[in-house]
LUMPASE-454193 format. One record per atom (N, C-alpha, C): x, y negated, z. Coordinates in pm, whole numbers, plus 50000, padded with zeros to 5 digits. Layout:
N
<<X; Y; Z>>
...
//
This chain:
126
<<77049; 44597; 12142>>
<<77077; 44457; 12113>>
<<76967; 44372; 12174>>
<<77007; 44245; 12237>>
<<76926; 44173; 12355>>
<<76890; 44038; 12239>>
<<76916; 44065; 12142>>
<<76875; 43885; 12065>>
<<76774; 43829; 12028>>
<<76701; 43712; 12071>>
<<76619; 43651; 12054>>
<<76613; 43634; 11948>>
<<76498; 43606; 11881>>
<<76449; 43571; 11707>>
<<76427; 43414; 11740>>
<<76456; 43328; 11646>>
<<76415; 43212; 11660>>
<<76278; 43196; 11565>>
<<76198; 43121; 11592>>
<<76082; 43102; 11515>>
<<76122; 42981; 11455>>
<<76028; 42973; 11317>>
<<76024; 42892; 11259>>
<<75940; 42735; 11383>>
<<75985; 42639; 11373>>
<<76014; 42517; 11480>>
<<75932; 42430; 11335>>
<<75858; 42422; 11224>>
<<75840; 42323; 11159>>
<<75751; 42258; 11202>>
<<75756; 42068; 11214>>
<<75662; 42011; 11263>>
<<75517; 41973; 11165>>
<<75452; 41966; 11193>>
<<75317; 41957; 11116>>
<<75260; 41854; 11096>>
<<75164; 41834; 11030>>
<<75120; 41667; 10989>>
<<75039; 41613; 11160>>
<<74992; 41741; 11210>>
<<74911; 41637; 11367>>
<<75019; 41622; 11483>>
<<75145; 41685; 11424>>
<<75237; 41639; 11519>>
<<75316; 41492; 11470>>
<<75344; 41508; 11328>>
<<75361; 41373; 11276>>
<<75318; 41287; 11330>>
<<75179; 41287; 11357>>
<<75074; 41173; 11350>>
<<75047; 41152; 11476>>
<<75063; 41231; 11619>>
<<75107; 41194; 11715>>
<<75198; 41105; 11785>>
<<75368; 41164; 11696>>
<<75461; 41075; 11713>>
<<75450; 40947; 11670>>
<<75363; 40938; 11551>>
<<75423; 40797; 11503>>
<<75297; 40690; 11632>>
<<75171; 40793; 11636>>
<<75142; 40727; 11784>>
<<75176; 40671; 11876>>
<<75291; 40814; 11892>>
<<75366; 40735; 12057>>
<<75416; 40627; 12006>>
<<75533; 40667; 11917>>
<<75579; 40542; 11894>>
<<75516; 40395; 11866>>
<<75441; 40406; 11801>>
<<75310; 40284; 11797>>
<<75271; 40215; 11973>>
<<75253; 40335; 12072>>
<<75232; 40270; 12193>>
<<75300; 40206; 12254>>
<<75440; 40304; 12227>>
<<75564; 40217; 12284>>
<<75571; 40078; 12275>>
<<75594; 40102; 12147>>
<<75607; 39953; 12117>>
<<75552; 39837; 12120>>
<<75388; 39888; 12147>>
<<75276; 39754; 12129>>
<<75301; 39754; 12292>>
<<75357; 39844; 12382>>
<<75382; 39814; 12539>>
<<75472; 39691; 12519>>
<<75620; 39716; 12475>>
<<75733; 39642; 12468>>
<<75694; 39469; 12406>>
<<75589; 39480; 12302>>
<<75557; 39352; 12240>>
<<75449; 39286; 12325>>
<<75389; 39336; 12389>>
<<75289; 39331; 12497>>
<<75379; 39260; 12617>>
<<75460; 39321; 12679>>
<<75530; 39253; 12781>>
<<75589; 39143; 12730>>
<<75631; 39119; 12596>>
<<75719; 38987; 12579>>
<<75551; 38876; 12532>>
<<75471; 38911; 12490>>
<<75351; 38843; 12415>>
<<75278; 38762; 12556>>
<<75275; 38847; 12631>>
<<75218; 38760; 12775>>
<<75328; 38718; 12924>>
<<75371; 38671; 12847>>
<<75524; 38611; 12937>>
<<75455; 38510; 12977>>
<<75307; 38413; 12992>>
<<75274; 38376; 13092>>
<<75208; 38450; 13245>>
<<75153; 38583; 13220>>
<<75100; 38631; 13258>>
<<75198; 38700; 13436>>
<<75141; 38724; 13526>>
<<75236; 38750; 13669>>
<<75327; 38859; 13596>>
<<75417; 38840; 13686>>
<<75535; 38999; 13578>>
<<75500; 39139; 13629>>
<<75444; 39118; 13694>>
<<75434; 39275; 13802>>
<<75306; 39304; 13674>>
<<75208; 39235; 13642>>
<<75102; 39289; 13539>>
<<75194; 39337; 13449>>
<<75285; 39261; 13393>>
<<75362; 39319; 13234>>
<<75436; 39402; 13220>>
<<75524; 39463; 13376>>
<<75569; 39559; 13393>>
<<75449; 39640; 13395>>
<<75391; 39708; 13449>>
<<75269; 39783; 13485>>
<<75210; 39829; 13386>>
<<75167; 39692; 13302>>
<<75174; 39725; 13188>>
<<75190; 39793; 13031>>
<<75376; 39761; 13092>>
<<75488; 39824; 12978>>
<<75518; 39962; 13032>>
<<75483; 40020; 13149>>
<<75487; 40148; 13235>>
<<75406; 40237; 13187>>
<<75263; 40211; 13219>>
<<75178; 40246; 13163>>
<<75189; 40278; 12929>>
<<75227; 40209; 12885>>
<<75211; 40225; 12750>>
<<75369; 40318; 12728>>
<<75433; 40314; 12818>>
<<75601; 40436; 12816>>
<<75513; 40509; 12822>>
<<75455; 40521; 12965>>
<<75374; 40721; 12993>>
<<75296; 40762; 12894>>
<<75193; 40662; 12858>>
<<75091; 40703; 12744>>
<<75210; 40774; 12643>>
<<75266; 40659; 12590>>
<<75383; 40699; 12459>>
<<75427; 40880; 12520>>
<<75511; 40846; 12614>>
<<75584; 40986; 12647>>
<<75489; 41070; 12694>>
<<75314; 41101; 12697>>
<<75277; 41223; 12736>>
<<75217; 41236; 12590>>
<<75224; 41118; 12489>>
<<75147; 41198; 12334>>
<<75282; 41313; 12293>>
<<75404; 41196; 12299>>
<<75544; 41307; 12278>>
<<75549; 41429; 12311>>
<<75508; 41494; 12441>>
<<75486; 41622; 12549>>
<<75352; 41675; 12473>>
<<75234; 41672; 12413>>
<<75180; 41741; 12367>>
<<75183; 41774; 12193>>
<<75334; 41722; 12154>>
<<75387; 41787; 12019>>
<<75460; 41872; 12006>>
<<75478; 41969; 11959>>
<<75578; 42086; 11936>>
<<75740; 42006; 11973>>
<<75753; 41960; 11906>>
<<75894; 41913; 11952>>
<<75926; 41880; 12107>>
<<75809; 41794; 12139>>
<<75788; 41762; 12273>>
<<75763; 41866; 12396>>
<<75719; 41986; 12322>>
<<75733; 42127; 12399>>
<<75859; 42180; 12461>>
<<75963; 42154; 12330>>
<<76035; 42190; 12278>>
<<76189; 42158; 12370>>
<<76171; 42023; 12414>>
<<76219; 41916; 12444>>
<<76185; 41950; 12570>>
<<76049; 41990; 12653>>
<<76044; 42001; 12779>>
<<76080; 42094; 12830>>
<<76050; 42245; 12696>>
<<76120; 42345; 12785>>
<<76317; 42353; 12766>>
<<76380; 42286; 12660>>
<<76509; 42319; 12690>>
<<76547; 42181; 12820>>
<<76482; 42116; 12860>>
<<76506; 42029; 12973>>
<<76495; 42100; 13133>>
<<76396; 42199; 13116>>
<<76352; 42307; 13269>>
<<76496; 42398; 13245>>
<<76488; 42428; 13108>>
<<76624; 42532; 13111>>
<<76737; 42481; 13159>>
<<76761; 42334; 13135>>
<<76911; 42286; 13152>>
<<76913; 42229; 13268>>
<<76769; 42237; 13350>>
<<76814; 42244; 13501>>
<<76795; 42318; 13584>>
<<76777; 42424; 13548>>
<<76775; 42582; 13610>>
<<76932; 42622; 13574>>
<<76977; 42576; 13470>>
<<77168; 42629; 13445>>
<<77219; 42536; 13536>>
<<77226; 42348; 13567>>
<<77272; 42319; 13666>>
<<77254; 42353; 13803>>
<<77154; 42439; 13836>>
<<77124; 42492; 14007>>
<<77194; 42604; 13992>>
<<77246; 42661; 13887>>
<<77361; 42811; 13908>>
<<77541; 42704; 13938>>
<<77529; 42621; 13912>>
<<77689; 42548; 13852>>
<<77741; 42533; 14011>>
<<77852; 42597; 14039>>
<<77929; 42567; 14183>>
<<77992; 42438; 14167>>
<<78003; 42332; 14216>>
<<78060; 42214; 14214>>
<<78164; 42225; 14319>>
<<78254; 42167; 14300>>
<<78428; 42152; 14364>>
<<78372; 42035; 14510>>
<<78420; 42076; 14574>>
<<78429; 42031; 14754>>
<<78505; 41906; 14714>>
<<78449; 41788; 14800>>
<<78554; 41675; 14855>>
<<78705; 41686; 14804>>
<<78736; 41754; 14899>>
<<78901; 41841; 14933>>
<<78909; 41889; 14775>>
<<78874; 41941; 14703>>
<<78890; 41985; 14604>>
<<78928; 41882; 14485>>
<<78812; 41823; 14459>>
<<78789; 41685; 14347>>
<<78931; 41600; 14419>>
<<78965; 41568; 14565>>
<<79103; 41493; 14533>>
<<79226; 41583; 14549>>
<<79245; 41664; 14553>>
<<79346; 41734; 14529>>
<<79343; 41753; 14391>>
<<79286; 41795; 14307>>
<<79306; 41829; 14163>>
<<79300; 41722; 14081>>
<<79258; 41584; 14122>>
<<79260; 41449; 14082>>
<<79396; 41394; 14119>>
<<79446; 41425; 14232>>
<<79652; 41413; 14260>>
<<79722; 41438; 14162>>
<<79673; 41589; 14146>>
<<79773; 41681; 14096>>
<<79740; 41585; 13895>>
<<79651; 41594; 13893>>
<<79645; 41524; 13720>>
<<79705; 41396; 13751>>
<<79693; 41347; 13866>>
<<79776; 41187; 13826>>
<<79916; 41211; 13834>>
<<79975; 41272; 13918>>
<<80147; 41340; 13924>>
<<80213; 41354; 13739>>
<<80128; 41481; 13709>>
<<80148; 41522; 13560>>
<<80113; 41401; 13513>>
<<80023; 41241; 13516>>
<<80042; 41185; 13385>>
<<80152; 41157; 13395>>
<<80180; 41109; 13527>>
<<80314; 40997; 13557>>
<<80427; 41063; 13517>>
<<80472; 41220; 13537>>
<<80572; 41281; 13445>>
<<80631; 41304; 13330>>
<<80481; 41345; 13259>>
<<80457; 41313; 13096>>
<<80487; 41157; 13082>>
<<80458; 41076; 13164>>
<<80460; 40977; 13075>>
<<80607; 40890; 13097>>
<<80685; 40932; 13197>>
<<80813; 40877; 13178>>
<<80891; 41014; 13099>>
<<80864; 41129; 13079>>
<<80952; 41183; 12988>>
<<80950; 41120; 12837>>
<<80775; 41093; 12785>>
<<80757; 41043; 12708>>
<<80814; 40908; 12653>>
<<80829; 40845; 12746>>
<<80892; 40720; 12751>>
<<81067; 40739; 12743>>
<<81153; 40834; 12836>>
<<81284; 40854; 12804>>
<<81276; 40911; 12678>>
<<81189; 40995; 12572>>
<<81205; 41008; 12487>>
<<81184; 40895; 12321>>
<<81125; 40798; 12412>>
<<81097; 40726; 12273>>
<<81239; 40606; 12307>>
<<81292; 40592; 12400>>
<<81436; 40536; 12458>>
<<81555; 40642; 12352>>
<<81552; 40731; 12379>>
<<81625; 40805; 12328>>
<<81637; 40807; 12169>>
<<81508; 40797; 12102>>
<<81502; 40779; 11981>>
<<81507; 40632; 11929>>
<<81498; 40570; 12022>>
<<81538; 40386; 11958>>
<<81713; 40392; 11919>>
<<81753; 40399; 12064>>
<<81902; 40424; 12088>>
<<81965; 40505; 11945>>
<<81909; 40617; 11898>>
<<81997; 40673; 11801>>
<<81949; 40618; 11687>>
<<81870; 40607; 11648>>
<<81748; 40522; 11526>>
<<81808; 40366; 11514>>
<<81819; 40280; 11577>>
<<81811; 40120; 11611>>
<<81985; 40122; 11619>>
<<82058; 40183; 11713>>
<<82183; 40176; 11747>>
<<82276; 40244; 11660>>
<<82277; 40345; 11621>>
<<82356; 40469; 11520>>
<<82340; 40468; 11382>>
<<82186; 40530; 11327>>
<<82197; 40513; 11250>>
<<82166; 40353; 11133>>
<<82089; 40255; 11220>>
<<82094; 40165; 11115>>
<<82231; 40075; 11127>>
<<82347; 40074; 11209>>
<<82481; 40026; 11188>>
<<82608; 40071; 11134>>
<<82584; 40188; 11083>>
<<82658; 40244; 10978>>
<<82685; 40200; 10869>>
//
């Protein structure tokens, strides 16, 4: 049997206290860019850039943020295995689904015709 054990993942009070960090940076970035709206914009962007990265590299040195970086390497090491459909492919199989709605959807349609007609016409004039 090939199965991985999962470990216990619980976050801890210095990871707590990290996040609420980042988050603290974030945000004094975001209030920061609107607080000096006299200031050139290229500073307040730069700025608000700078207090994202700070924010997002306290995130990257918390367990979660580990956590988070390695199922992100994983889920793009599974998209470099994924064969993607050719040109030629994506519109041919994009035809073929528009054909089938348009079929379904006038059978669908002779069928709700069909049920007015006996419903509306038959039985409520009896």
């Amino acid at each position: 049997m090939n199965a991985k054990v999962e470990q216990a993942s619980g976050v801890n009070a210095t990871d707590i206290v990290k996040l609420v960090l980042a988050a603290a940076v974030g945000v004094a970035g975001i209030v920061g860019f609107y607080y000096f709206a006299d200031t050139a914009k290229i500073l307040r962007v730069l700025g608000l850039l700078a207090a994202l990265v700070a924010a997002g590299a306290l995130v990257v040195i918390t367990a979660p943020g580990r956590a988070l970086v390695e199922f992100l390497r994983k889920s793009h090491l599974e998209l470099r295995k994924v064969v993607w459909p050719t040109r030629d492919e994506t519109i041919r199989s994009t035809g073929v689904i528009i054909v089938v709605v348009i079929i379904i959807s006038i059978i669908l349609g002779l069928i709700d015709l069909l049920l007015k007609v006996v419903v509306m016409d038959w039985l409520l004039k009896l």
